[in-house]
C-alpha positions in Angstrom: 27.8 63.8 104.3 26.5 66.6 102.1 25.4 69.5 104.7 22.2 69.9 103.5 21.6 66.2 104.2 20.2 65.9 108.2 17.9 62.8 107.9 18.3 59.9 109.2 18.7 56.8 107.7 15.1 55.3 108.1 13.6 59.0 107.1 15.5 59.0 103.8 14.4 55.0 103.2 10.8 56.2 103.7 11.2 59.5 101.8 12.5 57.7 99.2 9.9 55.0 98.9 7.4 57.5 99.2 8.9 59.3 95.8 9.6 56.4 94.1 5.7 55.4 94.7 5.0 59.0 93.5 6.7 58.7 90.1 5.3 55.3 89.4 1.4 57.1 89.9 2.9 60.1 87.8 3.4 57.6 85.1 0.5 56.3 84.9 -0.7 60.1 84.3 1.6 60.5 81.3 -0.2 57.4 80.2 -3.5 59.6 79.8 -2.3 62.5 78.7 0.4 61.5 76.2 -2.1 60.8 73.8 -4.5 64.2 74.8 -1.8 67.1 74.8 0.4 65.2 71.8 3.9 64.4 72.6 5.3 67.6 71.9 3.0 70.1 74.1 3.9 67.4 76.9 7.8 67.6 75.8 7.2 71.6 76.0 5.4 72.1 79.0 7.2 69.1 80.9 10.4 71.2 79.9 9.0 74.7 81.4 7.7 72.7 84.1 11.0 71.1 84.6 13.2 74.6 84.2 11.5 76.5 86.7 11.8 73.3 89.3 15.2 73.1 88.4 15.4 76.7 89.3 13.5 76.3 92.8 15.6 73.5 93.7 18.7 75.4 93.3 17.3 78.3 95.4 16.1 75.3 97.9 19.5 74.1 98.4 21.2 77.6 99.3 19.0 78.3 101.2 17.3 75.5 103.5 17.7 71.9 104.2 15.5 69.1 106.0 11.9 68.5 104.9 12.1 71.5 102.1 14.2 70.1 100.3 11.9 66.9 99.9 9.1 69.5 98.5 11.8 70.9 96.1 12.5 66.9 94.8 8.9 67.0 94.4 8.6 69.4 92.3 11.1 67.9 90.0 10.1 64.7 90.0 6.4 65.4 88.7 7.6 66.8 85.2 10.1 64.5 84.7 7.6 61.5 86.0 4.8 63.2 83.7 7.1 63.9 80.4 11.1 63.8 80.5 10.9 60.2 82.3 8.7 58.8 79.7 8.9 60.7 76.5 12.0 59.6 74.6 11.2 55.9 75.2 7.8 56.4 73.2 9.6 59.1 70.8 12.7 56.8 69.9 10.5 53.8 68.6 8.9 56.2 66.2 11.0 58.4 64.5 13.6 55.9 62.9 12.5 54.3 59.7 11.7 50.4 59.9 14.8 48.9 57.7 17.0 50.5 60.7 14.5 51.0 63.6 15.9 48.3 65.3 19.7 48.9 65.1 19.1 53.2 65.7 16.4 52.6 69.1 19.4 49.8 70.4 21.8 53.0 70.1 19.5 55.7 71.6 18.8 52.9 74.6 22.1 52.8 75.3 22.9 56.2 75.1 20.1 57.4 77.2 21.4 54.6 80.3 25.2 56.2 79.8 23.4 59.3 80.5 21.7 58.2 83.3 24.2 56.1 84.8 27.1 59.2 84.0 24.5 62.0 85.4 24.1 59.5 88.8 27.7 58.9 89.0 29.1 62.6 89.0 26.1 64.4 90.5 27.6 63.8 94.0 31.1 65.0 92.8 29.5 68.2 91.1 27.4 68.4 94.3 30.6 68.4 96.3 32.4 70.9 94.6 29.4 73.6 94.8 29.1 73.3 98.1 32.5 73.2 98.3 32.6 76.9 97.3 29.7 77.6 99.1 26.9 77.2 96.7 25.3 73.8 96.7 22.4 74.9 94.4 24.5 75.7 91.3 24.3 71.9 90.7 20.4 72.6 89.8 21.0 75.6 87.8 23.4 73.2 85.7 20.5 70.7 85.5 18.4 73.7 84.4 21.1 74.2 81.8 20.1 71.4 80.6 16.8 71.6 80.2 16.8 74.5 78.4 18.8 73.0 76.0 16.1 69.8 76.0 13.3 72.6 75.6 15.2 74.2 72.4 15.9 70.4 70.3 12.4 69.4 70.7 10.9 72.6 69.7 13.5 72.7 67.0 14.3 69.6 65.5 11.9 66.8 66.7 8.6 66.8 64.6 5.2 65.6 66.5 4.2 62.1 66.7 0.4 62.2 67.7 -1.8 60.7 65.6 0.8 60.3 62.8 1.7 57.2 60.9 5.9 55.8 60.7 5.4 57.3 57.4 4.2 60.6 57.8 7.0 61.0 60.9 9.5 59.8 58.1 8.5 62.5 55.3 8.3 65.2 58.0 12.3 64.8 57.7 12.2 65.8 54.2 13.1 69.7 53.4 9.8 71.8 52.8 7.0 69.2 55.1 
């Protein structure tokens, strides 16, 4: 057991319905605003939002346990409930062209669950070995890692979707639009 970890068994059950009860109302949030703040100020912001929770939970986790570290899980879990959760499943279906929509949204699906499934497999191992040497919140600071790099490729590479036909999303591809 992780030292951070002092709940019991029925306190994490309920603090884990309580989240999971959380993020289902948070979707319902990205629901209104997806189509008000365009996907790409949702991607953005989500992403700051999501960087400086990152950042908080790793400073949580050296720091405290108990209770607090439920606040810091809060904090993480509205950005990604509000934008990273939902995001790429609305951005995948529209930014393949129809002959191979199909076949390309089949391969991001199931790259996004190896992700997911990989990132909930070895999060307890890199979670191990940080506390291990005596810093259990490095694992967030990897997260954050991550969504920096998130941040970057939208505002990059991925064009915005709002109010935009398949066909306009397709031509954005093409040098100079």
């Amino acid at each position: 057991m992780y030292s951070w970890c002092r709940l019991s068994p029925q306190e994490a059950i309920a603090q884990s319905v309580t989240l999971m009860v959380l993020n289902t109302a948070l979707t319902f949030v990205a629901i209104a605003l997806v189509d008000r703040w365009g996907r790409k100020s949702l991607w953005v912001t989500g992403s700051i939002a999501m960087i400086v929770s990152t950042i908080a939970m790793a400073c949580i986790f050296q720091f405290t346990s108990g209770y607090v570290v439920v606040a810091g899980v809060l904090l993480v879990l509205i950005p990604h409930a509000v934008a990273l959760g939902p995001l790429p499943w609305l951005i995948i279906s529209k930014l393949f062209p129809n002959r191979i929509r199909a076949r390309t949204v089949s391969i991001a699906t199931t790259c996004v669950w190896i992700a997911s499934f990989t990132g909930s497999q070895f999060s307890p191992m890199i979670f191990g070995a940080f506390e291990g040497q005596g810093i259990p919140g490095a694992t967030f600071l990897v997260f954050t890692g991550i969504c920096v790099f998130s941040l970057i490729f939208w505002v990059m590479l991925l064009p915005e979707t709002k109010n935009r036909s398949l066909e306009e999303i397709a031509a954005s591809w093409h040098k100079g639009t």
